[in-house]
LODREN-211251 format. One record per atom (N, C-alpha, C, O, CB): x, y, z. Coordinates in Angstrom, 3 decimals. Glycine has a CB too. Layout:
<rs>
        X        Y        Z
        X        Y        Z
...
</rs>
This chain:
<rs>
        X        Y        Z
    4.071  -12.500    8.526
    4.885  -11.417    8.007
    4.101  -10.094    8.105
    3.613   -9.808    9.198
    5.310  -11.709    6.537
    3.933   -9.249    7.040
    3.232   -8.731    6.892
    1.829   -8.111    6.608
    1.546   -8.569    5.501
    3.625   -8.776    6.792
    0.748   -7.275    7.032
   -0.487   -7.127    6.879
   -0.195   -6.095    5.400
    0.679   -5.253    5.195
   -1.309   -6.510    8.361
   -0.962   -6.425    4.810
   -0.561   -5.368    3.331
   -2.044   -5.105    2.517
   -2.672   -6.015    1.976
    0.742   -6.378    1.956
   -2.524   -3.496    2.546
   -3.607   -3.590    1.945
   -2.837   -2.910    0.831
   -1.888   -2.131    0.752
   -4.937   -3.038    2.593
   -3.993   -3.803   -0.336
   -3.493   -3.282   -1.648
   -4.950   -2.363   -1.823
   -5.985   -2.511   -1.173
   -3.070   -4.647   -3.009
   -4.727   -1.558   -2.711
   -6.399   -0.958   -3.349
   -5.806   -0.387   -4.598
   -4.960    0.483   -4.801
   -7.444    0.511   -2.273
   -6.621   -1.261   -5.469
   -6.371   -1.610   -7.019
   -7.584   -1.609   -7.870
   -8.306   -2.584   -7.661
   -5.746   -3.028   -7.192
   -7.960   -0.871   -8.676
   -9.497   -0.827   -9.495
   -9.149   -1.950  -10.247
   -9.877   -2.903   -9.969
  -10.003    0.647  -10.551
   -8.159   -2.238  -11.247
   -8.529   -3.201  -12.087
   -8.210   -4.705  -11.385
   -7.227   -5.160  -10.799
   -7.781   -2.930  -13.446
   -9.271   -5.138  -11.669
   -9.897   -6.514  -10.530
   -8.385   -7.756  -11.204
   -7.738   -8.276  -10.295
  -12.436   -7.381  -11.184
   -8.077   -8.018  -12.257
   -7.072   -8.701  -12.598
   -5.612   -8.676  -11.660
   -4.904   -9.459  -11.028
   -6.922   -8.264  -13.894
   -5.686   -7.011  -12.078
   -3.926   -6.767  -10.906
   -4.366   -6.929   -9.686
   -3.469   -7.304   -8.931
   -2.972   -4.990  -10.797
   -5.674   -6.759   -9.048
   -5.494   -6.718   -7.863
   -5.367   -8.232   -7.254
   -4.615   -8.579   -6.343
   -6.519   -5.900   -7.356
   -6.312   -9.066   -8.002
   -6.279  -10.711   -7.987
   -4.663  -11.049   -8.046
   -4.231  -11.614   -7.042
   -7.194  -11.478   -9.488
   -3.905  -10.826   -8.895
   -2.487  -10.488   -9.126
   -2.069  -10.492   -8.079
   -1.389  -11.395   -7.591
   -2.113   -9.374   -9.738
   -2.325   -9.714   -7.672
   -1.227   -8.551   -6.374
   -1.938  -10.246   -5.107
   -1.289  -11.151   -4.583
   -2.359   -5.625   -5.719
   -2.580  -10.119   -5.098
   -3.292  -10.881   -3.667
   -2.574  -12.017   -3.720
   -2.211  -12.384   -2.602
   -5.056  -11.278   -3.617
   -2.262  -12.652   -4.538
   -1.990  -14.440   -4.884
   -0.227  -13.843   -4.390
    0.316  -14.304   -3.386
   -2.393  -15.344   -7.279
    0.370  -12.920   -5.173
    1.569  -12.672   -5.280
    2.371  -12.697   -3.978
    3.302  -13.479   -3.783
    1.630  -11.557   -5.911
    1.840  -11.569   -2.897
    2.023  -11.063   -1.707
    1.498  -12.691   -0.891
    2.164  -13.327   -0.075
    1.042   -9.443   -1.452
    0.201  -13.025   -1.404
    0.169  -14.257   -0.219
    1.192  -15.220   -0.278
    1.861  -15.448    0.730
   -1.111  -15.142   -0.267
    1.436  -15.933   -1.550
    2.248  -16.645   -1.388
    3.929  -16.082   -0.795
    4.858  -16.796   -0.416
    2.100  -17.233   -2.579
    3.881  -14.838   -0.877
    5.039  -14.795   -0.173
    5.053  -14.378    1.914
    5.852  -13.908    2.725
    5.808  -13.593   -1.183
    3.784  -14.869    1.919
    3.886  -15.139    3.333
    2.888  -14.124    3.808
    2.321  -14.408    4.863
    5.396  -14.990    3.975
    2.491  -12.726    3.086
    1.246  -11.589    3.945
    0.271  -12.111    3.789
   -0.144  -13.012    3.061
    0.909  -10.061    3.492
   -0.156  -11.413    4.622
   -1.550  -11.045    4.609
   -2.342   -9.920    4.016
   -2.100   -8.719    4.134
   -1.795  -10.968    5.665
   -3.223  -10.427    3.430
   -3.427   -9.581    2.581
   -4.953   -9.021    2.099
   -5.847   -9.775    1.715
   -2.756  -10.101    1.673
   -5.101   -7.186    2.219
   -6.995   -7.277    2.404
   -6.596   -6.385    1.025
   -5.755   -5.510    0.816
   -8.263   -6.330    4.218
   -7.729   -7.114    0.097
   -7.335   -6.707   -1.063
   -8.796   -5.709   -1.550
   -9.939   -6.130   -1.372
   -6.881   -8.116   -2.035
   -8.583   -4.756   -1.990
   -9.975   -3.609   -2.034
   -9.866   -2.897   -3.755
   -8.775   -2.601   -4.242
   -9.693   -1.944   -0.479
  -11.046   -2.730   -4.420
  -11.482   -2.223   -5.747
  -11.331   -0.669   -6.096
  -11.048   -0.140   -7.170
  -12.909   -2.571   -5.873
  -11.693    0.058   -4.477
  -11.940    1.522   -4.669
  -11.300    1.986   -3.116
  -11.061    1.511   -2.005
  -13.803    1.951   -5.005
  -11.199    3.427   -3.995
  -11.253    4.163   -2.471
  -11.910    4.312   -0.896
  -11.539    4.376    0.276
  -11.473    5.033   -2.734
  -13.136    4.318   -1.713
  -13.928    4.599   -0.942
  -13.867    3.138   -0.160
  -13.857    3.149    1.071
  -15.194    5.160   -1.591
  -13.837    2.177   -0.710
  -14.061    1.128    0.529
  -13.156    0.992    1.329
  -13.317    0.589    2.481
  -14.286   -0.153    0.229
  -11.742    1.412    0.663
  -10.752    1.536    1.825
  -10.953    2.260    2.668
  -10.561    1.997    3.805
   -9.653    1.837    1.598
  -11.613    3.380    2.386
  -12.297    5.014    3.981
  -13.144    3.884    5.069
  -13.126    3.982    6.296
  -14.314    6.907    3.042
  -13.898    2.774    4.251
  -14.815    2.497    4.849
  -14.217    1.655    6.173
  -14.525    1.690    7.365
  -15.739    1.879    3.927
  -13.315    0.952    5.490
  -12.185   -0.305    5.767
  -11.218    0.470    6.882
  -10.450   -0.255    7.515
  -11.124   -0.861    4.102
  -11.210    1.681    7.116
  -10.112    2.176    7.914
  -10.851    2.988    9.346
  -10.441    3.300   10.464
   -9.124    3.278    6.860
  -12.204    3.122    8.572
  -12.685    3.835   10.113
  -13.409    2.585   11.053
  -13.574    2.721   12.265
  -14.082    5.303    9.830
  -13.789    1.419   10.345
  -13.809    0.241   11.896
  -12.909   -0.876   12.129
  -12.137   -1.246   13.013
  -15.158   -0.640   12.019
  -13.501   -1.456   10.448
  -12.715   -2.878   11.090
  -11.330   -3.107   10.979
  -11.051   -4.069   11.696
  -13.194   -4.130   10.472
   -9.984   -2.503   10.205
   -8.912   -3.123   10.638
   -8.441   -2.627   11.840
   -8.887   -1.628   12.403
   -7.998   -3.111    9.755
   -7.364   -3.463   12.307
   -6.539   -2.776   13.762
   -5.088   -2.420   13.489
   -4.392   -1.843   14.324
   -6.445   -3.939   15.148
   -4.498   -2.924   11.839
   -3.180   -3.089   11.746
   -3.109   -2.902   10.727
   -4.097   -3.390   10.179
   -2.578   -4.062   12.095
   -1.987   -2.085    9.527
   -1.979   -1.920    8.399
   -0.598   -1.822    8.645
   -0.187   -0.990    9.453
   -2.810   -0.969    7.759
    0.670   -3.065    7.651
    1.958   -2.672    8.128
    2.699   -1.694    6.926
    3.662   -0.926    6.908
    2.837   -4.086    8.485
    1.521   -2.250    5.772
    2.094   -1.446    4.484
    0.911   -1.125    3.472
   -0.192   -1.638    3.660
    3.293   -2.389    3.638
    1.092   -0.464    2.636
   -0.082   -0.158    1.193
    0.548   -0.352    0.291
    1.761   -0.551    0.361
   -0.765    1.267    0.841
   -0.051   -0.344   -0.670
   -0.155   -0.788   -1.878
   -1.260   -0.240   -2.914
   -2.047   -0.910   -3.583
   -0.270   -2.053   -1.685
   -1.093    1.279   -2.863
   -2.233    1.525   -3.847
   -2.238    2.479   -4.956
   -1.564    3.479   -4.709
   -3.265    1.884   -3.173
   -2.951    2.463   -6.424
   -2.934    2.780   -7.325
   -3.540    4.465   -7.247
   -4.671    4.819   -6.912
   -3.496    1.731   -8.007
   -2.322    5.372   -7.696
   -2.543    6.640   -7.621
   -4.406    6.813   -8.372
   -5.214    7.466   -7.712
   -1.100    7.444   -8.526
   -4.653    6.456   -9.121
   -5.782    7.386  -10.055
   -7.243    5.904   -9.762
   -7.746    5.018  -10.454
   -4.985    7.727  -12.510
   -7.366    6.334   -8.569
   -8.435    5.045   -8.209
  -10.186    6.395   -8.712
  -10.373    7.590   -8.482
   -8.190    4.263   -5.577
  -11.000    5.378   -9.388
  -12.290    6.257   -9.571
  -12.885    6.994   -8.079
  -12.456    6.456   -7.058
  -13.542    5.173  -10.232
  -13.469    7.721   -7.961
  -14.039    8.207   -7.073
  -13.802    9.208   -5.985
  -14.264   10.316   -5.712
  -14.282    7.457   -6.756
  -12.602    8.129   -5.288
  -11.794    9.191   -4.300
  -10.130    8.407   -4.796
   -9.883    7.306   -5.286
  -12.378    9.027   -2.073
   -9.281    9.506   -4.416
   -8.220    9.463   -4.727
   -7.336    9.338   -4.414
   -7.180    9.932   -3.347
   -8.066    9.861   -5.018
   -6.103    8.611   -4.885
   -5.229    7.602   -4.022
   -4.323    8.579   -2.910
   -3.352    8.154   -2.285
   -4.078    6.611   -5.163
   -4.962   10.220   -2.799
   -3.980   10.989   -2.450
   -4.789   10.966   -0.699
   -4.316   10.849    0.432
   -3.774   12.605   -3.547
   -5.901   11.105   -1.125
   -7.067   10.990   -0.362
   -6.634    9.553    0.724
   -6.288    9.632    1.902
   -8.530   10.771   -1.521
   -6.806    8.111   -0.225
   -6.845    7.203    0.555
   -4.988    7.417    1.334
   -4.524    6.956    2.377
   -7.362    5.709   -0.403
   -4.671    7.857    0.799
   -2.717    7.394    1.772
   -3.352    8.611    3.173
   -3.254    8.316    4.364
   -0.196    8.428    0.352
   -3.845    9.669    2.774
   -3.843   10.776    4.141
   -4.876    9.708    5.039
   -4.354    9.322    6.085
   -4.714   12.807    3.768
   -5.524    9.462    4.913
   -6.700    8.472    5.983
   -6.179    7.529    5.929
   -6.736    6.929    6.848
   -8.269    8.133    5.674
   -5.444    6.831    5.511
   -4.343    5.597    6.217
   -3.028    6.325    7.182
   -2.438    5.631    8.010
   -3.436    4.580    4.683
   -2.825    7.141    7.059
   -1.462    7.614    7.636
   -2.526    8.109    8.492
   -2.816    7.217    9.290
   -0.183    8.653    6.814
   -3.169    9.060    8.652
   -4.249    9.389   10.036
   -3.766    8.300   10.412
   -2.558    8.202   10.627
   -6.074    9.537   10.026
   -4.781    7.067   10.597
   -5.162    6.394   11.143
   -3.848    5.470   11.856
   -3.980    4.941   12.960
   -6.104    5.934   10.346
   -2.656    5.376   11.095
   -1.666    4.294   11.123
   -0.519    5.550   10.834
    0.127    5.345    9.807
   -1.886    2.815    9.847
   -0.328    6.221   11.225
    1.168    7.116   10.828
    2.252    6.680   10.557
    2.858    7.325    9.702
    1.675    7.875   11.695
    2.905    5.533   11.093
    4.232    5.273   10.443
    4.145    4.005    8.789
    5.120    3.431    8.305
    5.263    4.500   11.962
    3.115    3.939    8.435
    2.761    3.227    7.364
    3.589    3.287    6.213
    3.572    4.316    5.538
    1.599    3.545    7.046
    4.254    2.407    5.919
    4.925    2.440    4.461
    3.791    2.764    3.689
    2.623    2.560    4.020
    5.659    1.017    3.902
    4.199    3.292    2.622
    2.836    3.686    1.560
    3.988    2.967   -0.261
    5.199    3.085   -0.449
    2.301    6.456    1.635
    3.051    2.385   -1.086
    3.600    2.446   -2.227
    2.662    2.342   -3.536
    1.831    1.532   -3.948
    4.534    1.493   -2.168
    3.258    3.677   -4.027
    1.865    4.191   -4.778
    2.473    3.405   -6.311
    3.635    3.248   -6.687
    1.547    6.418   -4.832
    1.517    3.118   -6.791
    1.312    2.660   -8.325
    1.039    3.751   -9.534
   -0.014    4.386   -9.490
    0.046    1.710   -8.340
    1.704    3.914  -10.307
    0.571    4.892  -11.304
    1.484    4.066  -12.576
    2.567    3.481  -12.559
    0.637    7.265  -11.207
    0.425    4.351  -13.711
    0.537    4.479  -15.123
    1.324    6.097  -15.881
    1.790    6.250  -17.010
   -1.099    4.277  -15.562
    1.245    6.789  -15.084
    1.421    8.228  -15.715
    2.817    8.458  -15.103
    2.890    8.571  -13.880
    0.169    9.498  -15.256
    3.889    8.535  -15.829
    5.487    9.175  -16.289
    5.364   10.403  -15.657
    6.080   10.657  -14.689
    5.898    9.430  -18.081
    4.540   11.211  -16.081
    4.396   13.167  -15.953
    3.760   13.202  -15.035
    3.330   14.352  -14.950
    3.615   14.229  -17.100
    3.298   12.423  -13.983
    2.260   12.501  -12.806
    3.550   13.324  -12.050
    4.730   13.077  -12.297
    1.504   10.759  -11.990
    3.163   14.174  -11.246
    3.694   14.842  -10.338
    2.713   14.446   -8.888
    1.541   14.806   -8.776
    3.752   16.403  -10.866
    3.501   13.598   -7.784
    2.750   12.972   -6.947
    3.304   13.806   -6.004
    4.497   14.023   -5.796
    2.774   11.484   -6.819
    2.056   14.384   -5.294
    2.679   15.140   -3.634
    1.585   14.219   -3.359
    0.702   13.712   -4.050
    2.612   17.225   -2.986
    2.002   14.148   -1.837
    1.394   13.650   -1.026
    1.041   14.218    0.473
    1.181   13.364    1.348
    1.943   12.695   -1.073
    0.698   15.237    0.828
    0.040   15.861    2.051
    0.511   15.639    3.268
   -0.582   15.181    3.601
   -1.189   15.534    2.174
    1.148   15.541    4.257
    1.756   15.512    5.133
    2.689   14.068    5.436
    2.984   13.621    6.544
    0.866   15.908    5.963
    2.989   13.591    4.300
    3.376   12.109    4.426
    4.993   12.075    4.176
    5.462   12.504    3.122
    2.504   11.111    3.244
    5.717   11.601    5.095
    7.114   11.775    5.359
    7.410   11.161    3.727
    6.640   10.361    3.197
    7.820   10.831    6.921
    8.643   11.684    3.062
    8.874   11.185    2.255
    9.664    9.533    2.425
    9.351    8.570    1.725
    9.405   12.189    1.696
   10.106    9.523    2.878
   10.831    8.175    3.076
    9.980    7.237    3.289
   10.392    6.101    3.053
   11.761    8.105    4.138
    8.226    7.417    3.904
    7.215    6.808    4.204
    6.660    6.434    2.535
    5.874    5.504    2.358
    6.284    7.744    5.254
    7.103    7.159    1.541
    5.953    6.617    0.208
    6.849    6.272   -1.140
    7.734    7.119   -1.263
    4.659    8.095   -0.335
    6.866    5.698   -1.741
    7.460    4.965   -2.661
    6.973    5.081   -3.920
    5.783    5.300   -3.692
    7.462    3.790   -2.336
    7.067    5.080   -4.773
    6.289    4.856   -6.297
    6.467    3.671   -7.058
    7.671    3.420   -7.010
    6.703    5.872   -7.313
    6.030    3.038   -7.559
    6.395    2.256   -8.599
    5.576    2.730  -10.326
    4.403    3.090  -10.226
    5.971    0.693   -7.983
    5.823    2.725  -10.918
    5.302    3.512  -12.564
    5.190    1.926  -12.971
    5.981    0.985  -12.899
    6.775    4.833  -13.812
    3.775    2.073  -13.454
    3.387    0.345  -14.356
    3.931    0.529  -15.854
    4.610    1.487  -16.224
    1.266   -0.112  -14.565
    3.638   -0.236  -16.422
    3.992   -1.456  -15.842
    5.023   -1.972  -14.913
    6.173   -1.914  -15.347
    4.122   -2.027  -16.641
    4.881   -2.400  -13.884
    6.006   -2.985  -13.068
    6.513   -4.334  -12.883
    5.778   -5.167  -13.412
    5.792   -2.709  -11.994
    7.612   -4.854  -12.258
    7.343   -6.120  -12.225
    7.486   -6.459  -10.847
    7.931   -5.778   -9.924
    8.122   -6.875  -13.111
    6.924   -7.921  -10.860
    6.677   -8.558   -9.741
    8.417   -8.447   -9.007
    8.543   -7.859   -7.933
    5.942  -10.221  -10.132
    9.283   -8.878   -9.497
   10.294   -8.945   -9.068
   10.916   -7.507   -8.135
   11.690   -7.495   -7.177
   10.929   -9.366  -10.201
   10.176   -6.270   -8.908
   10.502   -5.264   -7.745
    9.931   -4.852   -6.919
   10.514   -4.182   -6.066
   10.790   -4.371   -7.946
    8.151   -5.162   -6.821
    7.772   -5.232   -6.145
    8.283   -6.512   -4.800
    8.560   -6.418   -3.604
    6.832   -5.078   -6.792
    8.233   -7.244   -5.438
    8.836   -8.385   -4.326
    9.958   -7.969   -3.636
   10.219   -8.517   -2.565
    9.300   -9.743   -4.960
   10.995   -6.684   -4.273
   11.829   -6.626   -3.768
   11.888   -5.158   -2.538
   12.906   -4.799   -1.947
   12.660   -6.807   -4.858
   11.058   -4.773   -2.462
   10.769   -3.295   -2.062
    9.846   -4.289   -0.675
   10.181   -4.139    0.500
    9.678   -1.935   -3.549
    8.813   -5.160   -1.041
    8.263   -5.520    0.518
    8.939   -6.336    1.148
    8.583   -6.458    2.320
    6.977   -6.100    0.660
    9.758   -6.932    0.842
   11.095   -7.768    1.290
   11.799   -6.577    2.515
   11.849   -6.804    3.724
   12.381   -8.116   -0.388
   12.303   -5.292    1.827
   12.881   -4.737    2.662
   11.698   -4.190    3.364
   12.141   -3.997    4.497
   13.887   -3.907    2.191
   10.621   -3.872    3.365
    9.425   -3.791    3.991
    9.304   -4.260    5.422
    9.419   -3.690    6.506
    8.572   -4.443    3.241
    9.048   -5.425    5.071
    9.103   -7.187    6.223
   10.499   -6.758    7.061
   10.480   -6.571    8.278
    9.528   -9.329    4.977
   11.641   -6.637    6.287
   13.042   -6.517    7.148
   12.973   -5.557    8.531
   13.369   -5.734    9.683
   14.259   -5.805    6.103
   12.200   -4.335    7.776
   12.163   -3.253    8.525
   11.554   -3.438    9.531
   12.068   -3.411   10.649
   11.756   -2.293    8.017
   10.053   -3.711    9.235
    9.089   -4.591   10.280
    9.891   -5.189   11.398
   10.246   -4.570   12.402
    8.318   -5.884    9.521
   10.083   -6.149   11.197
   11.335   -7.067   11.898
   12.025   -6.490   12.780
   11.949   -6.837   13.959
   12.381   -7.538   11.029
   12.844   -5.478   12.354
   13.837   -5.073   13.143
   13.686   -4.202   14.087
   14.327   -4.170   15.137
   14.661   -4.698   12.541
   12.219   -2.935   13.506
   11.434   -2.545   14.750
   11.090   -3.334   15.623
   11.457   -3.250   16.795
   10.404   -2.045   14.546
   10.393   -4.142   15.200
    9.752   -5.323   16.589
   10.838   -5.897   17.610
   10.643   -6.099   18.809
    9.039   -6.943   15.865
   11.731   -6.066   17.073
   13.065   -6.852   17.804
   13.548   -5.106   18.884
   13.616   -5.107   20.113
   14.798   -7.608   16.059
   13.760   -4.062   18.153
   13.580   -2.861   18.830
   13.322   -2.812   20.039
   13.868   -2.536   21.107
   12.789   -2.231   18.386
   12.053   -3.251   19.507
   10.614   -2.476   20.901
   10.475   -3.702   22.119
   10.220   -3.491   23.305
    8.327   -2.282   19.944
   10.741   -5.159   21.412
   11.372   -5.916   22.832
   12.512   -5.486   23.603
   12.858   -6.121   24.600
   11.809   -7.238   22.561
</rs>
């Protein structure tokens, strides 16, 4: 199905998130911080079909990590996480239809239901481009 990096500081949700997404068929590179995702994007992956990451990550910032994933991967679904209601999220040159929010607590069920149409989309490009 899908390649899906999540990047999640608190080690529980992200364990969460990994079991969740695998059993529903991705793949899945699951990361603590920002910064290892910068690290994670300038060699070793080749494919990122979607994200999964928490607006207010320590260090560098989830606004930070979506622009160096979209560099790198431009048509990338993006779906940002936050705790904060009053967060006002821009996001820097990133098509809107490309980024999503979810406000935590969330549940699995809408997440499940947002990479579902994710995967669909996937799909139907690929069938496309044959």
């Amino acid at each position: 199905m899908l390649q899906i990096l999540v990047i999640e500081d608190e080690s529980e949700l992200r364990a969460l998130l990994t079991e969740f997404l695998g059993r529903g068929g991705h793949s899945v590179i699951a990361l603590g911080s920002g910064r290892e995702a910068l690290e994670l994007l300038q060699s070793q992956v080749s494919r990122v079909d979607a994200a999964i990451i928490d607006w207010h990550l320590p260090g560098i910032s989830g606004r930070d990590v979506i622009e160096a994933i979209l560099d790198r991967f431009p048509n990338t679904p993006i779906i940002i996480t936050t705790g904060d209601l009053n967060e006002r999220l821009r996001v820097g040159g990133a098509d809107e239809k490309a980024v999503e929010v979810l406000f935590k607590p969330y549940s699995l069920r809408a997440l499940r239901s947002r990479v579902e149409v994710l995967a669909a989309e996937a799909k139907a490009a690929e069938i496309g481009e044959s």
